[in-house]
N, C-alpha and C positions, 0 to 999 in steps of 0.2 A: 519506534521513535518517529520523528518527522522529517519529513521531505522535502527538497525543495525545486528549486526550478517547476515545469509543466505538474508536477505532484505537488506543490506547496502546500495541500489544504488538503493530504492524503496522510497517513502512517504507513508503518510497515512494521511487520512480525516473522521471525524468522519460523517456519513450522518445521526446516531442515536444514542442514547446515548450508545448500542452496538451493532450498525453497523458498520465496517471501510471498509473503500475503501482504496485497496493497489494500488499506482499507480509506473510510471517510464517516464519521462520526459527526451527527446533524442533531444538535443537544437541544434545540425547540422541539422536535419531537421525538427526542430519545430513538433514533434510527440507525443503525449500523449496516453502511454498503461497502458488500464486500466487492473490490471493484476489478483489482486481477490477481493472478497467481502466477508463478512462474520463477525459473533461474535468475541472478542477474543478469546475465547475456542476455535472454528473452527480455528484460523487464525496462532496463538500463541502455540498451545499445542505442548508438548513436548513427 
């Protein structure tokens, strides 16, 4: 699903029940960056 705040214009996929994969999807040239990985603590902390 999508992000928001600093990721607004990122997704995210869960590969574990806490893993996520941050991604960013650039549909003019069909690009897919994968951009981080990590726990929510790692990904989310404040």
């Amino acid at each position: 699903h999508t992000l928001s705040g600093d990721y607004a214009e990122y997704g995210e996929c869960h590969i574990r029940p806490d893993r996520l994969l941050i991604y960013k999807i650039t549909e003019e040239s069909l690009v897919l960056t994968l951009e981080r990985t990590g726990t929510h603590s790692d990904l989310f902390k404040k």
